[in-house]
C-alpha positions as CSV (number, residue, x, y, z in Angstrom):
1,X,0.2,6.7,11.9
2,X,-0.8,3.9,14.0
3,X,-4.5,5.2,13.6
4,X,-4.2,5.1,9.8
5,X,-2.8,1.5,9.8
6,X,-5.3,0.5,12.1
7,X,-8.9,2.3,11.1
8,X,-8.1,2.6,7.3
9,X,-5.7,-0.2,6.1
10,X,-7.5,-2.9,8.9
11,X,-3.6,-4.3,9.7
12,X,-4.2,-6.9,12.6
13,X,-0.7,-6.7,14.3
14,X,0.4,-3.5,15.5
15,X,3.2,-2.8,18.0
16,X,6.3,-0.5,18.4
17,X,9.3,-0.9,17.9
18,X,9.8,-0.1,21.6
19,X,8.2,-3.7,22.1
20,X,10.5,-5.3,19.5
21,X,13.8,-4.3,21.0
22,X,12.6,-3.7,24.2
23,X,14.1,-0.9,24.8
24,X,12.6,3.0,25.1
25,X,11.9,5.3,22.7
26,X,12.7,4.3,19.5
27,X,9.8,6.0,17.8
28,X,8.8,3.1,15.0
29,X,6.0,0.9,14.1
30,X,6.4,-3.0,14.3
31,X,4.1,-4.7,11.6
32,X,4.4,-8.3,10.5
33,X,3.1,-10.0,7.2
34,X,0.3,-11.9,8.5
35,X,-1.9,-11.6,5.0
36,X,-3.3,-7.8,5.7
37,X,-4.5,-7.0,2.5
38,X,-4.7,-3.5,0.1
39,X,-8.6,-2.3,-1.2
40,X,-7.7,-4.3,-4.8
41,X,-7.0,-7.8,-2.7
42,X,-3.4,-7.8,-2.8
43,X,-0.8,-8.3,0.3
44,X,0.4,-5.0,1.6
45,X,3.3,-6.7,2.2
46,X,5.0,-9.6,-0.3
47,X,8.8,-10.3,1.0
48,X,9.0,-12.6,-1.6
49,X,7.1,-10.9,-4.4
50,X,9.2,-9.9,-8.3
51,X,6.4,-7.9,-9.4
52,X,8.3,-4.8,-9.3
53,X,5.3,-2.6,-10.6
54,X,2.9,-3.9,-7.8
55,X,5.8,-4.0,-5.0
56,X,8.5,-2.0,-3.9
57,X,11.1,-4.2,-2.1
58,X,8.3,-6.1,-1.3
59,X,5.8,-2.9,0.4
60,X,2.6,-2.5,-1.8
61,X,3.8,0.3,-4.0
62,X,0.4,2.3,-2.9
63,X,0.9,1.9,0.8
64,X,4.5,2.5,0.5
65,X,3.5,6.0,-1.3
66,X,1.0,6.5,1.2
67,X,3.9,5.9,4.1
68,X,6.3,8.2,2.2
69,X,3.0,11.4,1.9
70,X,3.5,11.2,5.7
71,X,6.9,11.0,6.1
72,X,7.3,7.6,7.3
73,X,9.1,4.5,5.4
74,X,9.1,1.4,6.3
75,X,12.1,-1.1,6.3
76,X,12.4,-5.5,6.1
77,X,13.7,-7.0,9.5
78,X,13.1,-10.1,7.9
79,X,11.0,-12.2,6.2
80,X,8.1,-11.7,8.5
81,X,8.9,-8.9,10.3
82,X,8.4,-4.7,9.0
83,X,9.3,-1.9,10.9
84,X,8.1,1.9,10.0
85,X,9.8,5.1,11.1
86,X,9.5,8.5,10.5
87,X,11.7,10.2,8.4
């Protein structure tokens, strides 16, 4: 997954969760909403966003359907701050 987020989607901050809570083997993806953007322009991410066609609590509905074809899903820790894990 990491590979997709980085080669196809060109997100520029990428750690895991590991990182995050500092502690082993937690098995997630740690992504923040730094302005990463989908093919049409958009955010990928939009915390903030009530375009509920576009987003789904706040995950480009796209990406987030492209998450949930590889069994991942990705949840808020806050504002700034999106963790993915596998279902």
């Amino acid at each position: 997954m990491m590979d997709i987020l980085r080669n196809k989607y060109k997100i520029s901050f990428i750690r895991t969760t590991d990182d995050f809570y500092d502690r082993p083997n937690d098995g997630g993806i740690w992504l923040s909403e730094n302005g990463d953007t989908m093919p049409d322009g958009r955010p990928i991410f939009n915390y903030y966003s009530e375009n509920y066609k576009l987003y789904d609590i706040g995950v480009h509905v796209k990406f987030q359907k492209m998450l949930e074809d590889n069994g991942w899903w990705a949840e808020w820790y806050d504002a700034g701050t999106i963790m993915l894990y596998q279902d």
